[in-house]
C-alpha positions in Angstrom: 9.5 8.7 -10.6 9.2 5.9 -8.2 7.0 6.3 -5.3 6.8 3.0 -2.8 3.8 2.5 -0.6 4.1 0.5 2.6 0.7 -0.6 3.7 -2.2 -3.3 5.3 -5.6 -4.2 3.9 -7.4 -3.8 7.5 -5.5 -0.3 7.9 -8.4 2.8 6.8 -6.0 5.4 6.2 -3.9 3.0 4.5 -7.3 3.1 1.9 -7.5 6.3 2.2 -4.5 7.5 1.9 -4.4 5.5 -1.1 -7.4 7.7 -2.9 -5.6 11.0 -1.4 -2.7 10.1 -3.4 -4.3 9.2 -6.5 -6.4 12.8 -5.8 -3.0 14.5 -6.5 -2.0 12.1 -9.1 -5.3 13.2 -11.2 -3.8 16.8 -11.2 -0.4 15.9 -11.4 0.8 16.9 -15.1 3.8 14.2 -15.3 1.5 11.3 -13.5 2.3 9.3 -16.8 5.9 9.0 -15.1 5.3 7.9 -12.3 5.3 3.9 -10.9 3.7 3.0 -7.6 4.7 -0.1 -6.0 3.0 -1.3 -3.2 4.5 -2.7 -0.5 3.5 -5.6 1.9 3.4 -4.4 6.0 1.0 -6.5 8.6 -0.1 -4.3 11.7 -0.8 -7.2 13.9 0.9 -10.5 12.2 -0.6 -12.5 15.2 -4.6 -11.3 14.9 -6.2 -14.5 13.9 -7.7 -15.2 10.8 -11.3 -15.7 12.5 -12.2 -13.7 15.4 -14.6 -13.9 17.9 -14.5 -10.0 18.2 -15.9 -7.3 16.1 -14.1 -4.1 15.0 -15.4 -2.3 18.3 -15.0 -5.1 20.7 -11.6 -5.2 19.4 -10.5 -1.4 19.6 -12.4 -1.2 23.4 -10.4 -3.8 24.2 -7.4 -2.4 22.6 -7.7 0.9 24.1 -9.5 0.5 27.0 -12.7 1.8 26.4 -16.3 1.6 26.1 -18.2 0.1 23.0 -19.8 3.3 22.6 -16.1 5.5 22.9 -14.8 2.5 20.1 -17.6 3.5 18.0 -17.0 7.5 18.3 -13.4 6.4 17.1 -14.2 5.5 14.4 -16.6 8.0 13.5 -13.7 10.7 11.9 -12.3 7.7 10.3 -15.3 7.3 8.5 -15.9 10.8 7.4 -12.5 11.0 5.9 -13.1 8.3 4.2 -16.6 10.1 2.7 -14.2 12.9 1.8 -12.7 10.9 -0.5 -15.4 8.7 -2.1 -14.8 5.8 0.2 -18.1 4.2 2.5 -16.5 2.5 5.9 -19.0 0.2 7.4 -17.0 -0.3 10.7 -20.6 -1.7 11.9 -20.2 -5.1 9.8 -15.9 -5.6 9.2 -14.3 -8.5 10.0 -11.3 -8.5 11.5 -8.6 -11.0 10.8 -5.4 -11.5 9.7 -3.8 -10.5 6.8 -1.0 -12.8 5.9 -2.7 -14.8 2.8 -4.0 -11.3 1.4 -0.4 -9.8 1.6 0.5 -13.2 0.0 -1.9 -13.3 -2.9 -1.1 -9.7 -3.3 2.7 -10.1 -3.9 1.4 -12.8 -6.6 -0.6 -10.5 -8.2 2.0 -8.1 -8.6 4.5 -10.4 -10.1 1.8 -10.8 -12.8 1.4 -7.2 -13.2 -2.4 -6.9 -11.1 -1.1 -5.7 -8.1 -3.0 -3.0 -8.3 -6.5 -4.5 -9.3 -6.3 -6.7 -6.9 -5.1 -4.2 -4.0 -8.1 -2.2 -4.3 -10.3 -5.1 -4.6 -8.7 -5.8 -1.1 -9.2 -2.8 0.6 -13.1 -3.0 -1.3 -13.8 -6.1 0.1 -13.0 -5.2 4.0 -13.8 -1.8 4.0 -17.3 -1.1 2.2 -18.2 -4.6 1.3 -17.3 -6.2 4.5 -16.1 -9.7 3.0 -14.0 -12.1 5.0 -10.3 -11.4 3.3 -8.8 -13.8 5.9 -11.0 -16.2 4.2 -9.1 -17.9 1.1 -12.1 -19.0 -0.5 -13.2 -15.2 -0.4 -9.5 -14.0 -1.4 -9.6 -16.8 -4.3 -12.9 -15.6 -5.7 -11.3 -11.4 -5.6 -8.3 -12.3 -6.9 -10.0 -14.2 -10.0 -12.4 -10.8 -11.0 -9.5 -9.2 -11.1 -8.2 -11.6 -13.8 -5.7 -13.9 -11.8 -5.9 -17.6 -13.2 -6.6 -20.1 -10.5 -3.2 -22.0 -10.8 -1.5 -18.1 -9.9 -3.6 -18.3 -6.3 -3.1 -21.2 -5.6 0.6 -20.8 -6.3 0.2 -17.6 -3.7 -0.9 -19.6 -1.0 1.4 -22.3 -1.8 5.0 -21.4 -2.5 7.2 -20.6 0.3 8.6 -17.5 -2.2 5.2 -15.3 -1.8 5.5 -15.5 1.9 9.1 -14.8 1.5 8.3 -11.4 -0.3 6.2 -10.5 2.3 8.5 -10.6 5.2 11.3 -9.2 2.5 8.7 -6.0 2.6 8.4 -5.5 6.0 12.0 -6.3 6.8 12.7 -3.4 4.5 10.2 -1.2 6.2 11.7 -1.6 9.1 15.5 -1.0 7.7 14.1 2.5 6.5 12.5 3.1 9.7 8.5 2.8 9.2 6.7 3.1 12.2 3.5 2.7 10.8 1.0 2.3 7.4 0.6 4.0 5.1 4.4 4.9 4.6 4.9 6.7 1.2 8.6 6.7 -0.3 9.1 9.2 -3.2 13.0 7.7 -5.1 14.1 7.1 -2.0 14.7 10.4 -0.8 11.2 12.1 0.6 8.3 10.1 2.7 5.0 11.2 3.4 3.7 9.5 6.7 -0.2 8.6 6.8 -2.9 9.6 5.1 -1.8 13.5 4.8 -4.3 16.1 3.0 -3.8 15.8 -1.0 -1.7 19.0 -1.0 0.9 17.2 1.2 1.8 14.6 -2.1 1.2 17.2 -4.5 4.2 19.2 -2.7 5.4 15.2 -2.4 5.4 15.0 -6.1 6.5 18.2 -7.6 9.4 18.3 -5.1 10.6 14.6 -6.2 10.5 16.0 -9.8 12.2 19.1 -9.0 15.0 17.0 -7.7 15.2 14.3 -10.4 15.3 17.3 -13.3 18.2 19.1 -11.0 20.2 16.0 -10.0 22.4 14.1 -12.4 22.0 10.3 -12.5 25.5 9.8 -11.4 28.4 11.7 -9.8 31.3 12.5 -12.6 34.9 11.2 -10.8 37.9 12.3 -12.8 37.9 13.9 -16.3 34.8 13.3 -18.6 36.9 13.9 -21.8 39.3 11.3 -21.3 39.0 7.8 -23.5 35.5 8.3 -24.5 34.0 7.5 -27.6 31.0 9.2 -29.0 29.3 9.2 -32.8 32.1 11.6 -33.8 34.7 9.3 -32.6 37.1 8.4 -30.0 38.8 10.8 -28.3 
């Protein structure tokens, strides 16, 4: 089973949406057949890397409100993420832009630690507030999770990783994605944002219903006709 997650390191629900699905994953019984491939999607490609705004400066101004209204938004935010095993401290993020996270992260996954380094991502913005617009910050993450330092600095430096990263979000927006996180189950069922656990275990077990049901291909004409099998040709 394939299941393809669209998805920003400065987005919460992408994170937690990310633990939800792993949630049903624990208590899925064919979880050993299932791939997850995450997929690269920037909410705001122009944010700058360093801003002069915090998180609530940044969602008053946003939304038009008060700092004290930006602060109440994000205070469900941060109880789902406690519902989940996840500690938000909206009070020190830094927001900035995601582009050479998204890059290094495409790396990564070519070298089969796309997913260490993905939740080392989220990690670093969400509860240990660490610069990931920063490339000395993403360079020192992305060598924990056990990326050599020529790999990085390939990431940051080949025209092909930025490439991937607009191929992702060019896709997302072929399939229609209107926002993160976007969950894609073989191509045929999404789950849209960070839905209760339930909502991918239904996800899951309906995507296996379908595969066990549904032939890999459609038969055209007559299967018995010119085909050779350990018996013989027939």
């Amino acid at each position: 089973m394939q299941i393809e997650v669209w998805s920003d390191f400065v987005c919460p629900f992408c994170y937690i949406g990310k633990r939800r699905l792993e949630e049903a994953l624990a208590e899925f019984p064919e979880a050993d057949q299932v791939d997850i491939s995450f997929k690269s999607f920037e909410l705001d490609p122009s944010a700058p890397v360093d801003s002069d705004k915090n998180t609530y400066e940044r969602l008053a101004a946003k939304y038009g409100k008060s700092l004290e209204e930006a602060k109440q938004m994000t205070e469900g935010v941060r109880q789902q993420a406690e519902q989940v095993g996840l500690q938000f401290d909206f009070d020190h993020m830094i927001p900035t832009n995601t582009f050479d996270a998204h890059r290094l992260f495409q790396k990564a996954h070519e070298k089969g630690l796309g997913d260490k380094v993905s939740e080392k991502l989220f990690h670093a913005h969400f509860e240990a507030t660490k610069h990931i617009g920063n490339r000395e910050t993403l360079t020192a993450l992305a060598l924990e999770a056990g990326m050599a330092q020529e790999d990085v600095d390939a990431a940051f430096q080949e025209e092909q990783y930025a490439e991937s990263v607009r191929k992702d979000e060019q896709e997302a927006q072929q399939i229609g994605v209107q926002g993160v996180p976007f969950f894609v189950f073989n191509r045929k069922f999404a789950i849209s944002g960070a839905q209760p656990k339930e909502a991918f275990m239904q996800g899951l077990n309906k995507a296996l219903e379908e595969e066990k049901k549904t032939p890999a291909f459609e038969s055209i004409g007559d299967e018995q006709t010119g085909v050779c099998t350990d018996d013989g040709c027939d």
